[in-house]
BAFI-97371 format. One record per residue (C-alpha): x, y, z; residue number from 1. Coordinates in nm, 3 decimals. Layout:
! residues N
       px       py       pz  num
        X        Y        Z  NUM
...
! end
This chain:
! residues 206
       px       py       pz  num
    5.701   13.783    9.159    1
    5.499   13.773    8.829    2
    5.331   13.483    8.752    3
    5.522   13.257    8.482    4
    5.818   13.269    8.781    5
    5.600   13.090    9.012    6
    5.661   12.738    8.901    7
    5.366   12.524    8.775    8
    5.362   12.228    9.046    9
    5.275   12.571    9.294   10
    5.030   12.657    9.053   11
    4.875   12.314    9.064   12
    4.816   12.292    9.421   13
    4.680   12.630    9.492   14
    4.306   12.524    9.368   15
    4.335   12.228    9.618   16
    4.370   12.495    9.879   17
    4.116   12.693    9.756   18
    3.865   12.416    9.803   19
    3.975   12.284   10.148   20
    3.934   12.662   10.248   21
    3.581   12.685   10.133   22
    3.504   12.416   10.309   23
    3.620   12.515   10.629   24
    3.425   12.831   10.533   25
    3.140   12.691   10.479   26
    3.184   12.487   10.819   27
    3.178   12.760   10.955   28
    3.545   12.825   11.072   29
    3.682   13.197   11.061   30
    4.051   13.086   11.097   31
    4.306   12.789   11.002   32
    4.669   12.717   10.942   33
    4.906   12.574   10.743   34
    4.967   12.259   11.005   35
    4.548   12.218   10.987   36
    4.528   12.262   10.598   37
    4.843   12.014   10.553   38
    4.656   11.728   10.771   39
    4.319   11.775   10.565   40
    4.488   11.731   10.252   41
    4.842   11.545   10.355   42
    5.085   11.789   10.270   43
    5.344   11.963   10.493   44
    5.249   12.244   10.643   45
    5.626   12.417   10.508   46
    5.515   12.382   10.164   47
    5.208   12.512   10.205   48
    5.359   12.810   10.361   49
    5.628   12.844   10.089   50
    5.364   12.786    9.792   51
    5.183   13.133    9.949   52
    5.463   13.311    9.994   53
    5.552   13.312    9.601   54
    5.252   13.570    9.593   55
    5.273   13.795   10.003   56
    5.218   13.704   10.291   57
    4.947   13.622   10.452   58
    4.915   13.451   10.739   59
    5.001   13.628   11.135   60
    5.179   13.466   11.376   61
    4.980   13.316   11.622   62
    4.692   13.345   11.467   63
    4.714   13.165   11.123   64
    4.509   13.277   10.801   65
    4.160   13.420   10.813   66
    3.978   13.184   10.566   67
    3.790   13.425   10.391   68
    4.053   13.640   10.324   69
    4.289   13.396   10.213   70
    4.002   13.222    9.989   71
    3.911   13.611    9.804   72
    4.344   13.578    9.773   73
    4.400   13.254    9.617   74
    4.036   13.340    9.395   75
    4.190   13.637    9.252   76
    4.564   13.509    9.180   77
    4.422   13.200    8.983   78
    4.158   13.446    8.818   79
    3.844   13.223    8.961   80
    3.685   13.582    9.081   81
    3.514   13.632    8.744   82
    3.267   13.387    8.541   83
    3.502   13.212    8.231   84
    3.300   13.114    7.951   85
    3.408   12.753    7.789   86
    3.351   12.543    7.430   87
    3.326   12.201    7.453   88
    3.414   12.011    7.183   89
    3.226   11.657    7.099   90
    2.916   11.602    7.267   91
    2.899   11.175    7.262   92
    2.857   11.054    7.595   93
    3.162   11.205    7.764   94
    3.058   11.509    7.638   95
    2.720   11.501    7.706   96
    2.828   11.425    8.086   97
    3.047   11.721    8.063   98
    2.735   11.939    7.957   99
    2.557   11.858    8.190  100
    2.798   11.866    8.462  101
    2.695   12.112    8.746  102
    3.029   12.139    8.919  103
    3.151   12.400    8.659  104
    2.856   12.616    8.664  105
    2.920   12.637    9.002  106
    3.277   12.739    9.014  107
    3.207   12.990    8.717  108
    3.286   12.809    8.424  109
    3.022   12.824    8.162  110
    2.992   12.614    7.873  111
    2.859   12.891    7.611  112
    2.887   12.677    7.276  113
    2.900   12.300    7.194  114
    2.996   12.154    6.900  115
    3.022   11.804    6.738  116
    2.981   11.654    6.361  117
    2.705   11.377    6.432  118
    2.410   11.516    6.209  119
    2.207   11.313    6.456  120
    2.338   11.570    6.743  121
    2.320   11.883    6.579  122
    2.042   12.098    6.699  123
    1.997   11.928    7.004  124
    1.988   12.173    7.308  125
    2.119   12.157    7.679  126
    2.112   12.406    7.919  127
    1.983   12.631    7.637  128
    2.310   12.582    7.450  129
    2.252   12.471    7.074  130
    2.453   12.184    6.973  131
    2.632   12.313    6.654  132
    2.845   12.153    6.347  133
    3.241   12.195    6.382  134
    3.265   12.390    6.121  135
    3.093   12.677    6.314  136
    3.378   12.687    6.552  137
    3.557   12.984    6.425  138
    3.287   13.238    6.391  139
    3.111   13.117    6.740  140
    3.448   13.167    6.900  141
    3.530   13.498    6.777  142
    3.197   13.617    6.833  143
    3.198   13.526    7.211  144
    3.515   13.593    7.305  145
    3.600   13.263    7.402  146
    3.961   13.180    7.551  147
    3.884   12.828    7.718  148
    3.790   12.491    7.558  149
    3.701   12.143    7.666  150
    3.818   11.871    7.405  151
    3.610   11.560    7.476  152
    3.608   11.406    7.100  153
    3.789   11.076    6.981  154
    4.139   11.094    6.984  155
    4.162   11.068    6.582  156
    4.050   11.404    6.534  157
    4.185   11.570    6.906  158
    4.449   11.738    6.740  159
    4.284   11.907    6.441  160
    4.051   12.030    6.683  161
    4.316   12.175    6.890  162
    4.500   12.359    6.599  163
    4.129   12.478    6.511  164
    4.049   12.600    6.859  165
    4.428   12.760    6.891  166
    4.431   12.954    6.544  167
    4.113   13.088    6.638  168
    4.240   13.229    7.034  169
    4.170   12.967    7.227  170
    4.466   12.965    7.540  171
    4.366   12.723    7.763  172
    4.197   12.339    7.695  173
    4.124   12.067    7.931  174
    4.188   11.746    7.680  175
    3.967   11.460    7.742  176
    4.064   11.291    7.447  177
    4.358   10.969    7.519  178
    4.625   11.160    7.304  179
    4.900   11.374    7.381  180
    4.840   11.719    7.205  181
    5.109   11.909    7.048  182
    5.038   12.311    7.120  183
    5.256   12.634    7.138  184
    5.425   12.731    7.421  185
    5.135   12.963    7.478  186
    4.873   12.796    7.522  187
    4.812   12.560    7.866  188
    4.687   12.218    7.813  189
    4.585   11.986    8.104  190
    4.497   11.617    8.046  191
    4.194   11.408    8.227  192
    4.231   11.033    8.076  193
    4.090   10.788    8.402  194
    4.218   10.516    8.203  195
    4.626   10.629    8.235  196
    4.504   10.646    8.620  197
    4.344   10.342    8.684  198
    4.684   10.205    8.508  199
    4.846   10.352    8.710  200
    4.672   10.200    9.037  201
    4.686    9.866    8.902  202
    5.046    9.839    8.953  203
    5.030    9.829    9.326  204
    4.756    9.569    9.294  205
    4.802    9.178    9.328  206
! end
């Protein structure tokens, strides 16, 4: 089944696998199951079995799924088997926290260009990565290839950034911004705003 048949919600949850299977890896277990995965991360062990059958099979009956080969699986059909490199896009203090932000190195994401429009941040270096004016965005882009972007600028300019990084082959952005986006078809957009989600916790408190 290729890929855009597989529906998105799927999609979503197959990264939650992968970690709860390196973890099990790196506890040292050889083998799990659907029943153990759904307990460690509450959902039934049927729809973990029918998410992994959209792309084979592989599990055996009575003796479940051998992690690491179901981790190597899951790595290659969501493409985390190779290094990505990433822009990021404003570098106040959200963006500085995202620069500096270990987690990605260590799944493979690498944030190869920053850029903001704060003369008082241009030039500044992290990680060996020169802070660099907006209007650089084009050529950096081209010139490395880039096909991933972070968006952690205010949300009166998220959207002209996001034409900018689109018309320049950008496919994929993680929007920190609080604004909806408006891209093509195309390109996949997620959204991280903690404020929408501590919203949405406050309703069930007193």
């Amino acid at each position: 089944m290729a890929i855009t048949e597989v529906p998105d919600i799927v999609i979503g949850r197959l990264p939650i696998y992968l970690r709860a299977l390196t973890l099990l890896g790196e506890a040292g277990h050889e083998f799990t199951s659907s029943q153990e995965l759904g307990q460690r991360l509450g959902i039934g062990s049927a729809q973990i079995r029918k998410d992994l059958s959209h792309f084979g099979e592989f599990g055996k009956q009575g003796t479940g799924y051998e992690i690491k080969y179901l981790r190597d699986q899951i790595s290659k059909i969501l493409h985390v088997d190779r290094d990505w490199d990433v822009a990021l896009v404003g570098f106040g203090d959200l963006g500085q926290a995202i620069a500096h932000y270990a987690g990605f190195i260590d799944e493979g994401f690498h944030i190869r260009a920053i850029f903001d429009n704060d003369p008082a941040k241009l030039g500044r270096v992290v990680n060996g990565k020169v802070v660099r004016n907006v209007s650089e965005l084009p050529e950096t882009i081209a010139k490395l290839g880039i096909k991933m972007a972070i968006i952690a600028t205010p949300a009166s300019v998220a959207q002209e950034v996001a034409d900018k990084l689109i018309k320049n082959g950008v496919k994929a952005i993680l929007n920190y911004a609080p604004i909806t986006l408006s891209v093509p078809d195309s390109v996949r957009l997620q959204y991280i705003d903690p404020v929408v989600h501590m919203q949405r916790m406050t309703y069930y408190l007193d």
